[in-house]
N, C-alpha and C positions, 0 to 999 in steps of 0.2 A: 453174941454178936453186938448187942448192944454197950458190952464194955468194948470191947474191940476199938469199937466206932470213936467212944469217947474218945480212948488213949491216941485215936490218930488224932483227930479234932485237938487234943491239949499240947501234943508234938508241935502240930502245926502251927497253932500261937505261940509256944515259945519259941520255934524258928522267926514267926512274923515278928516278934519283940527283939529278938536277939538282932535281928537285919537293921529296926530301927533306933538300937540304942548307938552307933559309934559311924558318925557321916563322913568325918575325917577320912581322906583318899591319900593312904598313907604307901603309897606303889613306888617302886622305883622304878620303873619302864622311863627308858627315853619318853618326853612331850614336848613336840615343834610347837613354838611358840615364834610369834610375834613382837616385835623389838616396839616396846613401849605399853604392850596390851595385858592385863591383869591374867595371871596364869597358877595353877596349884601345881604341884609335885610333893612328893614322900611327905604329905601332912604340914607342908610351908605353902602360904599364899603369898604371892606377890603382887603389890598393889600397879594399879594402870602407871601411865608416867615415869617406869626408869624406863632408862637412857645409857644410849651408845655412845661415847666420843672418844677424841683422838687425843694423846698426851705424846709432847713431843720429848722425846732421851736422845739423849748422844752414845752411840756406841761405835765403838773403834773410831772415834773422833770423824763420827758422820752423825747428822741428824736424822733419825724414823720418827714414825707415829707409832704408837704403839695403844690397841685399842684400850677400850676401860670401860666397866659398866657398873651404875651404879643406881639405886635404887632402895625401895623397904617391902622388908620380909617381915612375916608373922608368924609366928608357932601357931598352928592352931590343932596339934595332937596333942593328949593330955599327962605330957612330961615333958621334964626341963631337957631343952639338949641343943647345941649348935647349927647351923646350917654349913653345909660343906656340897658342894654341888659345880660340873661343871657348864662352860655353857659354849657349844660346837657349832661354828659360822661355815656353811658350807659352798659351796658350788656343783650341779651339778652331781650330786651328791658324795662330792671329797670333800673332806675338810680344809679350810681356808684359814683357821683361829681357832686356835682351843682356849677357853681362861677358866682360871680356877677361881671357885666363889666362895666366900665365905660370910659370915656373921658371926657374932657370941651365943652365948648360952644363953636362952631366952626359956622362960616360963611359958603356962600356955597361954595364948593371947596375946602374949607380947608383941610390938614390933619393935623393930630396932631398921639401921640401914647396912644395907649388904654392898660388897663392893667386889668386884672382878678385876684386876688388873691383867691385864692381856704382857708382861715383863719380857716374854719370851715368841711376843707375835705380832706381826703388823698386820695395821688397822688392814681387817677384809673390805676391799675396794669395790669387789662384787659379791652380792651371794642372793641364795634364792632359799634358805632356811636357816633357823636357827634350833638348835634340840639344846634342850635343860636333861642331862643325866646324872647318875651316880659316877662321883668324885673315884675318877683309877687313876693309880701311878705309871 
């Protein structure tokens, strides 16, 4: 009985050790996020302060806005690898904007600045959320 005991006792710290070595929140689940407010996804943080603005393109010899978001991301899972993410401006809960986000290959800790260009959407006039998900074609 009494080895019994130990062996669950020793399971159990190396499960408590095992939970406390790697804090990095490395998910790709959709996470609504807040236009300007510090947010993690898939093992990237993104610091307080990016920003939404409008860039104005001419297409078919008319002027749009066309959104952009830009900001700094940080690797903080421990391998080198790019940010590729997008980021879904809704209504109501339909989509209004979708942009596609990217960065370079960053180390761990790194940051660099990430930028979305919205090429193919104009600026969302109204919405009532914004979701950081995994980058689909």
């Amino acid at each position: 009985m009494t080895r019994m005991l130990r062996a669950l006792v020793a399971i159990a710290c190396l499960g408590a050790l095992g939970a406390c070595g790697d804090d990095v929140n490395t998910s790709k689940d959709p996470v609504e996020v807040e236009v300007g407010k510090a947010f993690e996804w898939n093992g990237f943080s993104v610091d307080e302060g990016w920003k939404l603005g409008g860039v104005q393109r001419s297409v078919d010899m008319e002027e749009v806005t066309t959104p952009e978001v830009k900001g700094t991301i940080t690797n903080t899972a421990e391998e080198e690898r790019a940010a590729i993410f997008e980021m879904v401006f809704s209504a109501d809960g339909e989509p209004v904007a979708t942009l596609s986000c990217s960065a370079g290959k960053m180390i761990t800790d790194q940051s660099m600045e990430f930028i979305c260009p919205g090429l193919s959407a104009t600026m969302p006039e109204d919405y009532d959320a914004v979701v950081v998900q995994e980058f689909s074609r």
